[in-house]
VOBA-1610 file (N, C-alpha, C; in pm, whole numbers, padded with zeros to 5 digits, always signed):
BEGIN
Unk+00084-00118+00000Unk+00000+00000+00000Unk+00088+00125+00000Unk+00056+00187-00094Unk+00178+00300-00110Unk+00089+00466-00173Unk-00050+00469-00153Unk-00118+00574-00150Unk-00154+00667-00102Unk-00205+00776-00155Unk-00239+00826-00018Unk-00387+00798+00048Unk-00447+00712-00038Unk-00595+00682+00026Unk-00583+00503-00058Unk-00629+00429+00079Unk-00592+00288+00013Unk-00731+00236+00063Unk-00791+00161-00064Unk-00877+00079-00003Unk-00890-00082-00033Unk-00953-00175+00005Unk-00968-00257+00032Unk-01083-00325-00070Unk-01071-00384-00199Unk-01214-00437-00253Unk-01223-00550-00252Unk-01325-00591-00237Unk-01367-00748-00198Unk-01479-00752-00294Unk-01521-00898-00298Unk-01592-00983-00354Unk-01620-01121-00264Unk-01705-01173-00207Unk-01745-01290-00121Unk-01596-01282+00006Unk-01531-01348+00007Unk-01413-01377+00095Unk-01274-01311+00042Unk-01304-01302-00105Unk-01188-01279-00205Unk-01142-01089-00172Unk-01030-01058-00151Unk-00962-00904-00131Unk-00871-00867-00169Unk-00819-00736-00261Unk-00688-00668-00256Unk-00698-00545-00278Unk-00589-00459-00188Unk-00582-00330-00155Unk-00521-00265-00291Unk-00606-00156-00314Unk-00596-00046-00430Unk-00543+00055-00374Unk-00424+00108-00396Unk-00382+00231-00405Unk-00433+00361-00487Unk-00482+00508-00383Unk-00531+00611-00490Unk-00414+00694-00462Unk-00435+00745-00540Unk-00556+00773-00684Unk-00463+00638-00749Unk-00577+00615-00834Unk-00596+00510-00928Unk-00649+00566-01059Unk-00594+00514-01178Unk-00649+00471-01340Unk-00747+00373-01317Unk-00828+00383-01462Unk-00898+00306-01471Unk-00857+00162-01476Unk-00742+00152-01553Unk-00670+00052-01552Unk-00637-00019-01405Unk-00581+00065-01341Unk-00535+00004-01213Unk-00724-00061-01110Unk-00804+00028-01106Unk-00889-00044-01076Unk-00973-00182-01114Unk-00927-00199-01269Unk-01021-00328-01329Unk-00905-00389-01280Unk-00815-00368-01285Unk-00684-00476-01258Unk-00733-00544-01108Unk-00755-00468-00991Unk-00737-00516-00905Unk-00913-00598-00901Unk-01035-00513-00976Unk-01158-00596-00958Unk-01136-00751-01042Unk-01035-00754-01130Unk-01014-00875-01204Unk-00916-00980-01071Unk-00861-00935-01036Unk-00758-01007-00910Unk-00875-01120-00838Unk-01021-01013-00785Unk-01092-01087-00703Unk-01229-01138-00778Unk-01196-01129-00900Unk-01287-01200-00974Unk-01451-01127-01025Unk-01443-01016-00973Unk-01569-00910-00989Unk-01591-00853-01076Unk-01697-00865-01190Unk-01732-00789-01291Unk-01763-00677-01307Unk-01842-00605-01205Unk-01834-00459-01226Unk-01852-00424-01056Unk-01856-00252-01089Unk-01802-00237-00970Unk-01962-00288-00829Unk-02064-00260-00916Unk-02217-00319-00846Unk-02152-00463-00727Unk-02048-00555-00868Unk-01992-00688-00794Unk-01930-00685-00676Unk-01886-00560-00569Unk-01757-00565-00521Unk-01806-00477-00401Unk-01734-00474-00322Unk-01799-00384-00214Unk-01646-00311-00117Unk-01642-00211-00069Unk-01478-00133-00027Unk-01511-00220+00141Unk-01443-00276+00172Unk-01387-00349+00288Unk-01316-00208+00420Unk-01231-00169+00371Unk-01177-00075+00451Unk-01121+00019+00369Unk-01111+00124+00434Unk-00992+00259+00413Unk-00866+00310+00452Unk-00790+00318+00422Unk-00641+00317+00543Unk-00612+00510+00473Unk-00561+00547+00525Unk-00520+00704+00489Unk-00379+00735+00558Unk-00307+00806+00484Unk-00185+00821+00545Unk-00176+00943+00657Unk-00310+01020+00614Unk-00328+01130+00662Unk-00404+01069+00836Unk-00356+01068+00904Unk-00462+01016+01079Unk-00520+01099+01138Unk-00552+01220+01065Unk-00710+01293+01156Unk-00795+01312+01013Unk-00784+01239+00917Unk-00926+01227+00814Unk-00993+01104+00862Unk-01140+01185+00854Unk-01229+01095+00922Unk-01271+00962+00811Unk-01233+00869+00873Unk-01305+00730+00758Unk-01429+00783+00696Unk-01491+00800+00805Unk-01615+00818+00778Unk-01666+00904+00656Unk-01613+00994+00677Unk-01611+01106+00539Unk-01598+01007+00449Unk-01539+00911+00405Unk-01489+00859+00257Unk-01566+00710+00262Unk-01609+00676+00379Unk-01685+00598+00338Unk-01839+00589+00317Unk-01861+00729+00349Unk-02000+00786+00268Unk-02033+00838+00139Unk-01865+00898+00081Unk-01849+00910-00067Unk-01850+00829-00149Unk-01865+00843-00309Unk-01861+00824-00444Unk-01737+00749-00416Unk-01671+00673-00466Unk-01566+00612-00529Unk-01472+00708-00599Unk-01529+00770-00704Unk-01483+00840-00793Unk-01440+00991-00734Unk-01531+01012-00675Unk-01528+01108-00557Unk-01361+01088-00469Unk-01348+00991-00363Unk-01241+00922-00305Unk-01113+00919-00361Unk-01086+00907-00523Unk-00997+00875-00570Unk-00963+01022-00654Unk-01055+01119-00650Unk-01024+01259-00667Unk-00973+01314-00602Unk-01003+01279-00459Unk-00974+01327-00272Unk-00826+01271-00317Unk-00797+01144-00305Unk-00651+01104-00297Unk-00553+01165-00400Unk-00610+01230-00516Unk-00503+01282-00619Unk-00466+01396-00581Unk-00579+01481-00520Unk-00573+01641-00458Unk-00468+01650-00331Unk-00484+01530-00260Unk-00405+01502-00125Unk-00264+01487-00189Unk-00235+01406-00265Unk-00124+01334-00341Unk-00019+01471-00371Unk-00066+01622-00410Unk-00005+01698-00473Unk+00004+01834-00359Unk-00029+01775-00267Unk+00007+01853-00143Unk+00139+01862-00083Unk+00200+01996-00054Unk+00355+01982+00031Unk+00341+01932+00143Unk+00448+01882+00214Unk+00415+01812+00371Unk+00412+01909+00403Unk+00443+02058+00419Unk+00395+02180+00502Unk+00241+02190+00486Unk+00173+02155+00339Unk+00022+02186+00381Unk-00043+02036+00375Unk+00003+01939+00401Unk-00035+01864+00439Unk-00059+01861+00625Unk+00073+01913+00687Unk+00076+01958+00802Unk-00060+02045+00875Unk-00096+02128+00775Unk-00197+02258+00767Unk-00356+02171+00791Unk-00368+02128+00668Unk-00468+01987+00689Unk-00479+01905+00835Unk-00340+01867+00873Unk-00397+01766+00946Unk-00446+01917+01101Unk-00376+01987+01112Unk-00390+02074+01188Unk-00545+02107+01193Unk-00591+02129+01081Unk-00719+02183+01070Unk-00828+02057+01100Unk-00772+01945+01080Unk-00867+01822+01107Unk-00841+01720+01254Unk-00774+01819+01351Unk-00739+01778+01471Unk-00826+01907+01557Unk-00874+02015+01477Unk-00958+02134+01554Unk-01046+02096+01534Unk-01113+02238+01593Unk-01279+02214+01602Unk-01310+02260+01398Unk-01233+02348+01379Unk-01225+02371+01254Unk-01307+02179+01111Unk-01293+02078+01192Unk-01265+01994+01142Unk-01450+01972+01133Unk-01527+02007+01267Unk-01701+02024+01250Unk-01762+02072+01141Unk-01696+02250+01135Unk-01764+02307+01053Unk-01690+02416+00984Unk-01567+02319+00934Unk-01502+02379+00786Unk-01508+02244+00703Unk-01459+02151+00780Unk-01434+02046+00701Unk-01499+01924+00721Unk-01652+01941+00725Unk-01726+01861+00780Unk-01752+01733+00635Unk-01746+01749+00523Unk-01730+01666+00447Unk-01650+01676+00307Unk-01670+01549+00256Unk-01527+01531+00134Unk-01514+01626+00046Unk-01622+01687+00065Unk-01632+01815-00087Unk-01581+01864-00041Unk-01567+01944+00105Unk-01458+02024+00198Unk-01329+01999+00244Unk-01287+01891+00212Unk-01166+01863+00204Unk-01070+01865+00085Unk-01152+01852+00011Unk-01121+01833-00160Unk-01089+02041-00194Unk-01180+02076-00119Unk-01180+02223-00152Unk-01068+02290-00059Unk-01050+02213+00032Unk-00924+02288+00133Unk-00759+02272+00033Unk-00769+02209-00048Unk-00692+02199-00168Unk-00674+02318-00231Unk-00778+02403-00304Unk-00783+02524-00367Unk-00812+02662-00259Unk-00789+02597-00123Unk-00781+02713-00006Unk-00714+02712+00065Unk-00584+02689+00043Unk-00456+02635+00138Unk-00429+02759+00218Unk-00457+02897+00160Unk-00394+03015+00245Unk-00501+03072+00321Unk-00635+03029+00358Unk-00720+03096+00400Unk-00703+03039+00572Unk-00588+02933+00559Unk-00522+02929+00744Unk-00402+02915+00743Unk-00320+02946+00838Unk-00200+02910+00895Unk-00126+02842+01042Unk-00025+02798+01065Unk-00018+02726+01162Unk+00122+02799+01160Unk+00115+02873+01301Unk+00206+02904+01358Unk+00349+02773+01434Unk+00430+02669+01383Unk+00493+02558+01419Unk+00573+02632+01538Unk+00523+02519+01649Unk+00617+02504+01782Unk+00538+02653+01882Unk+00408+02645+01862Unk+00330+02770+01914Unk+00208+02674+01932Unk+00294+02615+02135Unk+00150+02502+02214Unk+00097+02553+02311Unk+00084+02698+02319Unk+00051+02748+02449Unk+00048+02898+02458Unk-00004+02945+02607Unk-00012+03111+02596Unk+00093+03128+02545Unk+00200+03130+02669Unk+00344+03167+02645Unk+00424+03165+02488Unk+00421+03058+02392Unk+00464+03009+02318Unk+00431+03118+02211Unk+00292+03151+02211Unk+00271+03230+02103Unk+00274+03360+02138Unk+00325+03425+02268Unk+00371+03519+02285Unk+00479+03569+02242Unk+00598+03491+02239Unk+00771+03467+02240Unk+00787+03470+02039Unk+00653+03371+01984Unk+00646+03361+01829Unk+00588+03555+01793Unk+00538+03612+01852Unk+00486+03734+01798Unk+00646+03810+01822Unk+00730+03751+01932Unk+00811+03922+01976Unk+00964+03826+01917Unk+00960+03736+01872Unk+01107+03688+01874Unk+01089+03622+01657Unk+00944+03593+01631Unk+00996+03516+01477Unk+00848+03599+01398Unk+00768+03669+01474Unk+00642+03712+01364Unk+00693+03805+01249Unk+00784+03899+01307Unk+00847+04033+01248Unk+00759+04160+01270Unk+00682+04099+01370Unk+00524+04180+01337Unk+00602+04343+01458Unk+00705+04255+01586Unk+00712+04374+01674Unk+00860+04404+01657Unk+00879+04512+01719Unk+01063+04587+01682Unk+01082+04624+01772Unk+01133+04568+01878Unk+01235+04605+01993Unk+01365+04574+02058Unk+01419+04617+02113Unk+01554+04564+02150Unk+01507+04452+02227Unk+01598+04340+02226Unk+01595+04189+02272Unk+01580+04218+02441Unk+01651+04340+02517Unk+01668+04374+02646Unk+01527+04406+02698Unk+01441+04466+02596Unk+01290+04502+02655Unk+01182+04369+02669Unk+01202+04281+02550Unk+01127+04198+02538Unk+01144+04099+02682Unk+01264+04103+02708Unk+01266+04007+02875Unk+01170+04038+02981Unk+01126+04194+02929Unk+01080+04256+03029Unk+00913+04205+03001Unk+00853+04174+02937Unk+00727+04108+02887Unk+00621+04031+02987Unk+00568+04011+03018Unk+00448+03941+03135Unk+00418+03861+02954Unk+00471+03711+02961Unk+00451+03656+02837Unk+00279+03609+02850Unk+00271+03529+02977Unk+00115+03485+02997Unk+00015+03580+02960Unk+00050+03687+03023Unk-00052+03825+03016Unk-00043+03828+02846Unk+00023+03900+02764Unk+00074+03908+02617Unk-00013+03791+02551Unk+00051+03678+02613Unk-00042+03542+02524Unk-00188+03564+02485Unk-00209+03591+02635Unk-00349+03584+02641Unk-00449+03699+02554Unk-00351+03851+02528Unk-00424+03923+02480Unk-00408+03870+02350Unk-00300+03841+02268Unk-00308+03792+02143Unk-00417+03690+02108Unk-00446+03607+02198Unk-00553+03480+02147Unk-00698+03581+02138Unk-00689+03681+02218Unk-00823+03761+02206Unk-00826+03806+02034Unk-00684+03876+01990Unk-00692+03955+01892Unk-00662+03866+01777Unk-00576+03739+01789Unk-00561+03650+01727Unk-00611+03512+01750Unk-00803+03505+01748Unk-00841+03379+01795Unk-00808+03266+01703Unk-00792+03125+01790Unk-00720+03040+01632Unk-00706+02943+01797Unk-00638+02792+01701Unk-00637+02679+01788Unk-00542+02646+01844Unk-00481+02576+01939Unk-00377+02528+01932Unk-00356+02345+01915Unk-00327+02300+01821Unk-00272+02155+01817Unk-00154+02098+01789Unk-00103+01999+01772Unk-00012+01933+01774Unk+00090+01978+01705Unk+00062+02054+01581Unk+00140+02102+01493Unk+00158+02229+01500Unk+00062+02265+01593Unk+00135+02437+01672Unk-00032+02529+01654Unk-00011+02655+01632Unk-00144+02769+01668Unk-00225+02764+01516Unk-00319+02750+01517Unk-00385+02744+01371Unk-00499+02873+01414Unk-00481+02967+01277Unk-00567+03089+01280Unk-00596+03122+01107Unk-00699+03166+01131Unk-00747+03228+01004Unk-00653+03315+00919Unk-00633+03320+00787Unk-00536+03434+00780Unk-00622+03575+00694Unk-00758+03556+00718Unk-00807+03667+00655Unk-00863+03651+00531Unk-00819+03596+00460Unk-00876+03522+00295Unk-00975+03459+00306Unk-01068+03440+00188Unk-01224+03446+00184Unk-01180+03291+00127Unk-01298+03188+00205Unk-01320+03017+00132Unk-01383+03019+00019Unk-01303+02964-00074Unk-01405+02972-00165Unk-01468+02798-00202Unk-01579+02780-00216Unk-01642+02638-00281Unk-01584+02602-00395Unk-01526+02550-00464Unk-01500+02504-00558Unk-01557+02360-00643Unk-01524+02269-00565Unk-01531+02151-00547Unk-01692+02090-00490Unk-01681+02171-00379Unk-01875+02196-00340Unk-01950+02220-00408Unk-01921+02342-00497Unk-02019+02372-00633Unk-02063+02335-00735Unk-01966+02246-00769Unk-01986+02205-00901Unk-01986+02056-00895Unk-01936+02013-00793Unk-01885+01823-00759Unk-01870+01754-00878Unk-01804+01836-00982Unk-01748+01766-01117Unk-01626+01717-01069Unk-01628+01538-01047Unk-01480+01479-01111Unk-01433+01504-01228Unk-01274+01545-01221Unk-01205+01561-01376Unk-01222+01380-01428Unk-01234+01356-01567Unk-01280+01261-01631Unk-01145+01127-01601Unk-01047+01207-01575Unk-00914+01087-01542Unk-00894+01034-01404Unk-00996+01087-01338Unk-01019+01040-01208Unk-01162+00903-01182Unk-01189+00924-01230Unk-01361+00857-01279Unk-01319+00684-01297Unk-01326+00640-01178Unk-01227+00453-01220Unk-01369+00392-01216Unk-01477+00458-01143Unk-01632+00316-01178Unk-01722+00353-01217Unk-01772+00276-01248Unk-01924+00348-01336Unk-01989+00395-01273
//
């Protein structure tokens, strides 16, 4: 399994794992492996994702064709916004930004509408990131010691509300979401592996 979205197709007892995105080719290949004539014959067993805060669930309520669009869009992601992703799908952000596949598929064509401040897990942390790496403040290094960082933290999360997870402070950066993918839910035609 070497995808970024892998699933599992079966037929009675019979199984083998498909790597997406997938060709059409690569999918009859593997429905021919377990002996299944079309895709009606076959049923997805499991999902594995490389990504570990995408919800199964999301993809196993989708299209197929759908799924294997998700994995090509994922596929052409930098590990910095792959990072961004998982950030955003470890928040609350993950309810009601990215509550389903069309919204994930679209966080693809909205990579700058968040950011993740890295190694920023706490008040303090994202105090020290505004006065020591934002560029945002200009003072001599001798004043900044002088700082109440907790106090500072805390007003920034007021003025800069946003999350904190694993991969550090996640905040809006001001840029408008746009639907893309939501709107139109056209698969490109080289993505399209079942009927």
């Amino acid at each position: 399994m070497s995808g970024t979205i892998n699933i599992l197709i079966q037929k009675n007892s019979a199984g083998t794992w498909l790597a997406l995105p997938a060709g059409r080719e690569g999918f009859q290949k593997a429905m021919n492996e377990i002996g299944a004539i079309g895709s009606n014959d076959m049923t997805i067993g499991q999902y594995k994702t490389k990504l570990a805060a995408l919800p199964v669930e999301i993809l196993m309520r989708a299209d197929l064709n759908i799924v294997n669009y998700l994995a090509a869009r994922l596929d052409g992601l930098s590990p910095d916004h792959v990072e961004l992703l998982e950030a955003m799908l470890e928040s609350p952000l993950k309810a009601n930004v990215l509550q389903s596949i069309e919204r994930v598929i679209d966080f693809t064509h909205n990579i700058g509408v968040y950011e993740v401040y890295h190694g920023v897990h706490g008040t303090e942390d994202l105090a020290r990131y505004y006065i020591n790496e934002s560029g945002l403040i200009q003072m001599p290094p001798e004043w900044a010691e002088g700082i109440d960082l907790e106090r500072f933290g805390k007003n920034l999360e007021k003025q800069e509300p946003g999350y904190y997870t694993r991969h550090g402070y996640l905040i809006a950066t001001g840029l408008a979401w746009t639907p893309n993918f939501e709107k139109s839910g056209e698969v490109p035609s080289e993505y399209r592996i079942a009927p």
